[in-house]
C-alpha positions, 0 to 999 in steps of 0.5 A: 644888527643880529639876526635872530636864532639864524640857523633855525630861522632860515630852516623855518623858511625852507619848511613853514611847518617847522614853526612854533615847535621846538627846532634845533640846527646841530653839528653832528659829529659822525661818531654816532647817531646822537653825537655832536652839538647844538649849534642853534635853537630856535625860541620854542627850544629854548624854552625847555632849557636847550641853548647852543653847546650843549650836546645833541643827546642832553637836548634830546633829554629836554625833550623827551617829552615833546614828539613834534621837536626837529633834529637837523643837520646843518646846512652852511650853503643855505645860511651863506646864501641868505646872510648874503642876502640879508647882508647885501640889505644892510649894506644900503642902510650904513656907511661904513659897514662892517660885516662879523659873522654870518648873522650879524654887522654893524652899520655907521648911519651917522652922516646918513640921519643927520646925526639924528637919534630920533630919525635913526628908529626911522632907519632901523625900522625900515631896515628891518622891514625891508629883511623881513619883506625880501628875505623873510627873516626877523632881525634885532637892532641897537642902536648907541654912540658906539659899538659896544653898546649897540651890541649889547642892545641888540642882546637886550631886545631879541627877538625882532626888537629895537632898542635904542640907547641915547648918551644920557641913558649909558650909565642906567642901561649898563649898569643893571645888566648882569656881567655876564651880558658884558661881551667878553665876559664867558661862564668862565669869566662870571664866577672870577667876577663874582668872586670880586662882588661884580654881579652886575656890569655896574658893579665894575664902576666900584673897582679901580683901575689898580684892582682890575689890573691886578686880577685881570691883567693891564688889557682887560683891566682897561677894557672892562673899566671902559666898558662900564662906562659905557667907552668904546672907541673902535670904529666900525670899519669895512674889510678888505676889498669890500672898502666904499665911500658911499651915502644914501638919501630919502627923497622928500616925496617918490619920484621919477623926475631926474631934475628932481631927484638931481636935488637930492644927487647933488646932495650926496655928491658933495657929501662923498667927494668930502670924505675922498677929499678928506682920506686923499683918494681918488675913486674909479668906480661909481655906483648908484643904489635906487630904492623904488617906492616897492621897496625893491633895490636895483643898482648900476655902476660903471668903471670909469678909464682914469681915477677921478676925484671930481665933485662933478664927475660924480655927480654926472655919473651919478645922474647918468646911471640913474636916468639909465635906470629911469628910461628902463623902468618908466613907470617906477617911483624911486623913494630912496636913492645913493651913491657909492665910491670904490676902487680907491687909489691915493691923490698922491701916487707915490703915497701908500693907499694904507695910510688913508685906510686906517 
């Protein structure tokens, strides 16, 4: 998921007015009026041949001639607050997810569509609208079996798009895209490429592994040969502390029936206490995520005294946390409710924690 033209998005929220017309985020510099660089163009810009990098005085020039165009200084407080924002969104739609930049993650939703391709626009779509709803801002997605090739998606269908990439399709998606869309492949890089015949990402599958070896070194070689095959085997991987165990269901109609909702508890408890089962950790903080049929979100969690790897317990405080949030809110409907494990230790004490991260 990549947040479209994010600066000047989020200034554009600020002030409406600034829609439609040319709109640039810059860094200054300080040396004079006019130096320093663009830092982000909104579409409207980039129509007139602005793009981020370039100096502030040369996308002046561009627009000498369209008086309504906007110069604006950055202001980093503001974006970190709405990509936090936005963030904290995307966090309930994915498991694991892994946060790159302010404007940009990737999210693991195969356990959670059921490894369903079909039911994963489903999910972006209403991840999507729900940004859109809560934050106000527009956001493009791809979807593939692998990270490489959702980021190139998400290139491909900006703004506001999705894109969705099967395993039959790879070859005819990559293959037609310039190389310069090959993540990796900088203006410094395109012309090395050319130089060999490579115009275009399929032009890689041409050469073998010796001759890219020879031009580009072992590791890029076989970065940029798997690449044009559409391989990547990096998993997306939470950072830090911000690692969890958790999975989120949509419940067959909205509901604030507990038993009901049991159901669909039960579900996920099994599922989560599998995977702890399965990286030998035990959890000692639990948290429920409750959609309401609003599309708002609220959460509740609780630390509990000694570390747990029971199947039961979780879903107890599964249903605990949640029959709290129903008795406080009796009149609400939840349409998507999950559960997420953190504050992890080894089954095994004397087994280091890391050897179940990786």
């Amino acid at each position: 998921m990549d947040l479209d033209y994010f600066f000047a998005q989020c200034e554009e929220i600020r002030n409406p007015q600034l829609r439609g017309k040319p709109l640039l985020v810059c860094v200054y510099s300080g040396r004079s009026e006019d130096s320093g660089v663009i830092s982000t163009a909104n579409y409207e810009a980039r129509n007139f041949g602005v793009k981020s990098g370039i100096p502030i005085i040369t996308a002046k020039k561009y627009l000498k001639k369209v008086p309504e165009s906007t110069f604006l200084p950055m202001d980093r407080d503001m974006y970190s607050d709405m990509s936090e924002k936005v963030m904290a969104i995307a966090r309930e739609f994915g498991d694991p997810f892994e946060q790159t930049g302010l404007d940009e993650c990737y999210l693991e939703i195969t356990r959670i569509v059921g490894n369903d391709f079909e039911g994963s626009e489903d999910l972006a779509d209403s991840l999507k609208e729900k940004i859109r709803k809560v934050v106000g801002l527009t956001c493009s997605i791809g979807i593939a079996p692998n990270k490489l090739l959702a980021k190139i998606a998400s290139d491909t269908c900006k703004p506001d798009g999705l894109k969705l990439i099967k395993s039959k399709d790879i070859l005819g998606f990559l293959s037609p895209l310039s190389i310069g869309k090959l993540p990796g492949v900088g203006k410094k890089m395109v012309p090395r490429m050319s130089s060999l015949g490579v115009k275009k990402i399929g032009d890689l599958l041409e050469l073998d592994e010796e001759e890219l070896t020879r031009n580009f070194g072992k590791n890029q070689a076989l970065y940029f040969h798997n690449a044009a095959h559409g391989i990547d085997n990096v998993p997306v991987k939470e950072r830090g502390e911000a690692e969890q165990i958790g999975r989120i269901v949509t419940l067959k109609e909205d509901s604030n029936d507990i038993e009901f909702i049991k159901t669909s508890l039960e579900l996920i408890s099994v599922d989560v206490y599998e995977r702890c089962q399965e990286r030998g950790i035990t959890f000692r903080t639990l948290g429920v995520i409750l959609i309401t049929n609003e599309i708002k979100t609220h959460s509740r969690s609780r630390t509990i005294d000694s570390r747990s790897n029971s199947k039961q317990k979780i879903l107890e405080l599964g249903c605990e946390l949640t029959e709290i949030f129903l008795r406080e809110h009796p009149t609400t409907k939840l349409r998507r409710i999950g559960i997420k494990l953190s504050g992890f230790e080894s089954a095994d004490s004397q087994v280091s924690l890391s050897q179940f991260m990786d």
